[in-house]
MIKE-49109 format. One record per residue (C-alpha): residue number from 1; residue in three letters; x, z, y. Coordinates in Angstrom, 2 decimals. Layout:
BEGIN
@pos = NUM, code = ala, u = X, w = Z, v = Y $
...
This chain:
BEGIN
@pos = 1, code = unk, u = 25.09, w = 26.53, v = -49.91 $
@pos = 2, code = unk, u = 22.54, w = 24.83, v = -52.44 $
@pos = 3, code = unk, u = 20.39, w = 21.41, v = -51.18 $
@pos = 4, code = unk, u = 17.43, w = 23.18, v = -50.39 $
@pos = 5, code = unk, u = 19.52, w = 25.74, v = -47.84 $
@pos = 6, code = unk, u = 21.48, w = 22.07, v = -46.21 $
@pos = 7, code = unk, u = 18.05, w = 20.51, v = -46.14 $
@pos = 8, code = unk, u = 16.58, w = 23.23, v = -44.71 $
@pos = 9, code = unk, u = 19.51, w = 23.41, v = -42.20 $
@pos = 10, code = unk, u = 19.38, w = 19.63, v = -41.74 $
@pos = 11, code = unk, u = 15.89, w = 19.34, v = -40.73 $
@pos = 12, code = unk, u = 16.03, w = 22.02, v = -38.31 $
@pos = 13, code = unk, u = 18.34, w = 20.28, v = -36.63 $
@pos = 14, code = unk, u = 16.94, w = 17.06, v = -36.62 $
@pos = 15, code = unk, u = 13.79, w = 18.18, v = -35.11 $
@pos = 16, code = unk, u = 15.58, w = 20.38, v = -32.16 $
@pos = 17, code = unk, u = 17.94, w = 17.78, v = -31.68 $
@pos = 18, code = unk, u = 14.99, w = 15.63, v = -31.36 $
@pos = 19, code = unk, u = 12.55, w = 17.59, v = -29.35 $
@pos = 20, code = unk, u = 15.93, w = 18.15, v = -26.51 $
@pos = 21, code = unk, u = 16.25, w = 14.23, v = -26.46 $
@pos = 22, code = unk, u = 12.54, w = 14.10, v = -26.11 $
@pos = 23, code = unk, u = 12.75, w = 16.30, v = -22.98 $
@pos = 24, code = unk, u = 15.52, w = 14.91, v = -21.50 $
@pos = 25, code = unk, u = 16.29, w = 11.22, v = -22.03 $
@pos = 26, code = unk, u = 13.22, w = 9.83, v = -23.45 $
@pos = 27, code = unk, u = 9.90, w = 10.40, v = -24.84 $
@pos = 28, code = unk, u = 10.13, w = 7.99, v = -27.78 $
@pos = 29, code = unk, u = 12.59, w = 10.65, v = -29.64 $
@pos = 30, code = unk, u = 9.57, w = 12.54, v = -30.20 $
@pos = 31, code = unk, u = 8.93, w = 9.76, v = -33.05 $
@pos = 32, code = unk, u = 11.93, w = 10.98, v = -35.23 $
@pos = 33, code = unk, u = 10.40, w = 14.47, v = -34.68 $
@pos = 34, code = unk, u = 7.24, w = 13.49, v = -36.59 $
@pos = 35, code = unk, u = 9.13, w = 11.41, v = -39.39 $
@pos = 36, code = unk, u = 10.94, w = 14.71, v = -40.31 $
@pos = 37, code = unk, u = 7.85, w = 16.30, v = -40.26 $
@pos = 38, code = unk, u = 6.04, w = 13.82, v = -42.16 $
@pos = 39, code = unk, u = 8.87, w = 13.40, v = -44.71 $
@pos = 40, code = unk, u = 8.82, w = 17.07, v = -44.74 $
@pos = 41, code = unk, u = 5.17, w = 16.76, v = -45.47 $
@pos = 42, code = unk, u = 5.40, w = 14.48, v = -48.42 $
@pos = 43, code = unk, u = 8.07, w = 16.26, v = -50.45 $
@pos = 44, code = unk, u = 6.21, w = 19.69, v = -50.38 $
@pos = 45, code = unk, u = 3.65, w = 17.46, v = -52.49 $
@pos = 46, code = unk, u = 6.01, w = 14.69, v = -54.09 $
@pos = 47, code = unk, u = 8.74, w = 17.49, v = -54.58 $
@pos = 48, code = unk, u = 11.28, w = 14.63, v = -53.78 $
@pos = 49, code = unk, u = 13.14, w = 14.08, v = -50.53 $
@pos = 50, code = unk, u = 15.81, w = 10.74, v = -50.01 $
@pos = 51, code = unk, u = 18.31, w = 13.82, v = -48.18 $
@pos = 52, code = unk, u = 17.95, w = 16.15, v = -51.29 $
@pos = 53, code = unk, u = 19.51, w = 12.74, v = -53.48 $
@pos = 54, code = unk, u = 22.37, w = 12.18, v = -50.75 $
@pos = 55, code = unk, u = 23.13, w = 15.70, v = -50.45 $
@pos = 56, code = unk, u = 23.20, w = 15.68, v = -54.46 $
@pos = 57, code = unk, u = 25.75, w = 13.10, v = -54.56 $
@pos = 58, code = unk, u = 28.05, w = 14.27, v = -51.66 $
@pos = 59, code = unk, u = 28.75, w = 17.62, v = -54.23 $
@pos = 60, code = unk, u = 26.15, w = 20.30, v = -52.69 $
@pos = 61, code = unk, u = 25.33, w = 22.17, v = -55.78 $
@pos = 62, code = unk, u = 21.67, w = 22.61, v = -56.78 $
@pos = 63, code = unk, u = 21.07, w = 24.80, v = -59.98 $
@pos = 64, code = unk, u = 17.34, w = 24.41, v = -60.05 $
@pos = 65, code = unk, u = 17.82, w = 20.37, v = -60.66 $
@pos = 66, code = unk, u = 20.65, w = 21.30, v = -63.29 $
@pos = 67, code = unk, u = 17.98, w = 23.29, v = -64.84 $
@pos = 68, code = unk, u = 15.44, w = 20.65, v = -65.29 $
@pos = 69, code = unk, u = 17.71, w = 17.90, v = -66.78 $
@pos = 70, code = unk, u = 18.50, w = 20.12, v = -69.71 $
């Protein structure tokens, strides 16, 4: 699994997770569902997301940053 596949995977859950506590215990969850969009948002343009740099320190492999610091 690279970053982009765990972020990917990460933010899906994050907004379901969201959206089901937004149903069913209270509509402020909805809030966390638009910061993951938003931060969503912002790396598509900024190409840099704070999960992509924890995920590259916990060991998830990502070949297309290896690429770019040689």
């Amino acid at each position: 699994m690279t970053v982009n596949d765990a972020l990917r995977m990460t933010a899906g859950t994050f907004v379901l997770l969201s959206l089901a506590l937004g149903y069913l215990v209270s509509p402020h969850w909805y809030l966390f569902t638009a910061f993951v969009g938003l931060n969503l948002l912002q790396s598509a343009f900024s190409k840099w997301c704070p999960l992509m740099a924890i995920l590259r320190k916990a060991g998830v492999s990502d070949p297309d940053f290896e690429m770019r610091k040689r």
